[in-house]
N, C-alpha and C positions, 0 to 999 in steps of 0.2 A: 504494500500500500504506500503511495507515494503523496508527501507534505501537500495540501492547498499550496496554490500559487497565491503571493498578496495580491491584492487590488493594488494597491498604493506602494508603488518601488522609492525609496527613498534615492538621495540624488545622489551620484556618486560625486568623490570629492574628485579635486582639479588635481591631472599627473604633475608630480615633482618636477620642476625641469623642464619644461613642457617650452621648447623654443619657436617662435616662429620666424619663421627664410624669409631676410625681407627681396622683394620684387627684382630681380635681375634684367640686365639690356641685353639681349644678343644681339650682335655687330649683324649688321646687314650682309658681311661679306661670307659671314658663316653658315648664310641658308639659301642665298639668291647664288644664282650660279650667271659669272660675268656675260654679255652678249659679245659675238666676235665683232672686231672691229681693224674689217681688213684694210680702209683706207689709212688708217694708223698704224699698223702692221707695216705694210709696205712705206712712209713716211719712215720710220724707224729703221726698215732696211739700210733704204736710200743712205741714211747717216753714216750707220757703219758702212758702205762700201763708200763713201766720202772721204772716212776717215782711213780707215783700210787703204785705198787710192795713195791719200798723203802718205801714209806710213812708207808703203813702198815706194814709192817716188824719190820719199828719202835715204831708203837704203840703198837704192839701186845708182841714184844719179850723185850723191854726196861725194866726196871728195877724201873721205873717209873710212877706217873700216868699217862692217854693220854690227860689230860688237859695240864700236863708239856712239855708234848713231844708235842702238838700243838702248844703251848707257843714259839719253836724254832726258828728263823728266816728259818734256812736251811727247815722245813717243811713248813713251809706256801708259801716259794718261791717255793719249788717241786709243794706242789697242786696248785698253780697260774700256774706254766708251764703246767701242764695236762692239766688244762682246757683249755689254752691258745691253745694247742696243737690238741688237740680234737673240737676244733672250726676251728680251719686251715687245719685241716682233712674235716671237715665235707664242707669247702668252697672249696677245691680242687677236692673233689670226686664229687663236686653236681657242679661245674663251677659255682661256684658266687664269687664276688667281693671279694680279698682278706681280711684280718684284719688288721689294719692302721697299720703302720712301726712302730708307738707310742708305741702300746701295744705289738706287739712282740717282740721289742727291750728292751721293760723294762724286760718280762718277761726272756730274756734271761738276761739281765742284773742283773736279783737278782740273780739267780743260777749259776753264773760266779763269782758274789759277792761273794758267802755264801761260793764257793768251794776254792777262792783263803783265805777268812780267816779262813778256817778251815785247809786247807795245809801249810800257813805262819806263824798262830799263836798258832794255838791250836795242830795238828799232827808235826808241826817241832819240832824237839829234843832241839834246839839251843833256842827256843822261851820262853823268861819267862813267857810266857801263856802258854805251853804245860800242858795236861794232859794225865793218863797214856791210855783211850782210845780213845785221840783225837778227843771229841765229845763236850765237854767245858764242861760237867758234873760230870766224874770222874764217872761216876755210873756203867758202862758199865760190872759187876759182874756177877761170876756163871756161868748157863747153857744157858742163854742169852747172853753170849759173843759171840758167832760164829755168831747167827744170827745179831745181831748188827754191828759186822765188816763186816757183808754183806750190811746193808742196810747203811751204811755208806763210802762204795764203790760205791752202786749205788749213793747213793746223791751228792757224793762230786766228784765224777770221771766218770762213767759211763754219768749221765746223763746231766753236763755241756757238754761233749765231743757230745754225742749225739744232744744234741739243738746248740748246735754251727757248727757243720757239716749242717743241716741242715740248716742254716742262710747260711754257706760259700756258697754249692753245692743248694740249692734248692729256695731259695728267692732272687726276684731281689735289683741287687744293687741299693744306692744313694735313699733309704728310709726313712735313718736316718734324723736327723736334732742338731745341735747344740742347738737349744735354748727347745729341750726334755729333755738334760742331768741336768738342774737343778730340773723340775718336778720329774723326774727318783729318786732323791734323797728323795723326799720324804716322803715314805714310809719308807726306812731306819730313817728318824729322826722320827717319829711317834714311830718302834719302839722300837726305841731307849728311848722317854717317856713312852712308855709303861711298857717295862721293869726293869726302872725305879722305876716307881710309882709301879710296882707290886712287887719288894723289900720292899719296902717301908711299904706296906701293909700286908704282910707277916711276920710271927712271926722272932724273930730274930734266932735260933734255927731250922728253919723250913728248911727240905732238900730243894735246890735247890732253893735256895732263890734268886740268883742271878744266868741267867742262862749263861754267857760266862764269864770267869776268869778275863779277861781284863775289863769289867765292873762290878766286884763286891764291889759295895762300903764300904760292910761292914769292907772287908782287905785294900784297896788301900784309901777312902775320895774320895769326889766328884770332888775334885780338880783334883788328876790324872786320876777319871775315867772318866774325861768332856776331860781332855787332851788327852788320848785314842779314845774317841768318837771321837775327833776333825780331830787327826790323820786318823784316817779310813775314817772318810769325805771325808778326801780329796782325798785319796787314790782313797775312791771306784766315786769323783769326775774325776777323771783322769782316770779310768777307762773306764766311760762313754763318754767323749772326745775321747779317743783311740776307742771306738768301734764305733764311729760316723764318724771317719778318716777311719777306716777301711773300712767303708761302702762305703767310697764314691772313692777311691783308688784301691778297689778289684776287679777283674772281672767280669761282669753282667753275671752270668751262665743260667740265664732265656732269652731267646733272645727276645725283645721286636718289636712288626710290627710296621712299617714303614708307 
């Protein structure tokens, strides 16, 4: 024989502990799947074979070994853009997931670097770095001249204008971040030891022993050329500020759902 059920259940009390999950945002990029976007795909291409173009132009036609001419900053920042470029191709054409603001921000950020001190320091007239083909090597002789003023149009002009049109018109705003602009520097102080230590190890006598004016220590001491270093620091510190302001200030030309 089994107990009457009561009428009247008393209430039970409140569980100990008892938390509630407050309200979470999922990011829109975590459930919308990108649409392709082949006329930006192709745009992107076009850059890296712009830049790619330059690169080789300069190894082939320079005056120079192509270890030396790899050795440049302005060339290692080109091939980091192509690649950089040809993977934001290949994510726009196929709708996948774009490439973090991180990496396409830095890589524009070196070829903005390289173009403004090679227009400031080395091609301005006025600049006690100039050289006479505003390359920071002076080598720029002969039947290689023409081609060389070519590929140093596209590196220093063409192709910052190009990846920066492409950040303004085709990549969504407010990607950037302040605390990227220190990492961003990076690479610039790396190789700024590098080229360094490869003066260093290089005969004294040896062409192109120091490859930008403003850091050659065999004419200026370590002492002005760390104060040069120092200066461009900051410069290309400030830089990276302004393009991280800009990012987040500038119009979003990508329209983002709701």
């Amino acid at each position: 024989m089994t107990a009457p059920i009561p009428r009247d259940i008393p209430d039970l009390p409140p569980i100990p502990g008892h938390v509630v999950l407050p309200p979470t945002v999922v990011p829109a990029r975590a459930v919308l799947i990108p649409a392709r976007r082949r006329p930006v795909a192709a745009f992107r291409g076009l850059i890296a074979l712009l830049a790619l173009t330059g690169v080789a132009i300069e190894l082939l036609a320079a005056d120079i070994p192509p270890t030396t001419a790899l050795s440049h900053f302005t060339i290692q920042s080109g091939i980091l853009l192509a690649l950089v470029m040809l993977a934001s191709a290949r994510c726009a054409w196929s709708a996948h997931h774009p490439l973090p603001g991180a990496l396409t921000g830095a890589a524009l950020f070196y070829v903005i670097a390289a173009a403004l001190v090679h227009h400031v320091l080395l091609a301005h007239a006025s600049s006690p770095f100039a050289t006479p083909d505003g390359t920071g090597t002076g080598t720029g002789t002969g039947t290689g001249t023409a081609w060389q003023t070519a590929a140093t149009h596209i590196l220093h002009t063409a192709v910052p204008v190009a990846a920066a049109l492409d950040w303004l018109l085709l990549t969504p705003a407010g990607r950037l971040h302040l605390r990227q602009a220190p990492a961003w520097l990076l690479y610039p102080l790396a190789y700024l030891a590098f080229t360094l230590a490869r003066g260093e190890l290089l005969l004294p006598d040896a062409q192109d022993r120091y490859l930008y004016p403003f850091l050659d220590v065999a004419q200026h001491g370590y002492k002005i050329v760390l104060g040069n270093a120092l200066l461009v620091g900051l410069a290309l510190y400030a830089l990276a500020v302004l393009l991280v302001a800009l990012d987040h200030i500038r119009p979003d030309p990508v329209r983002r759902p709701r």
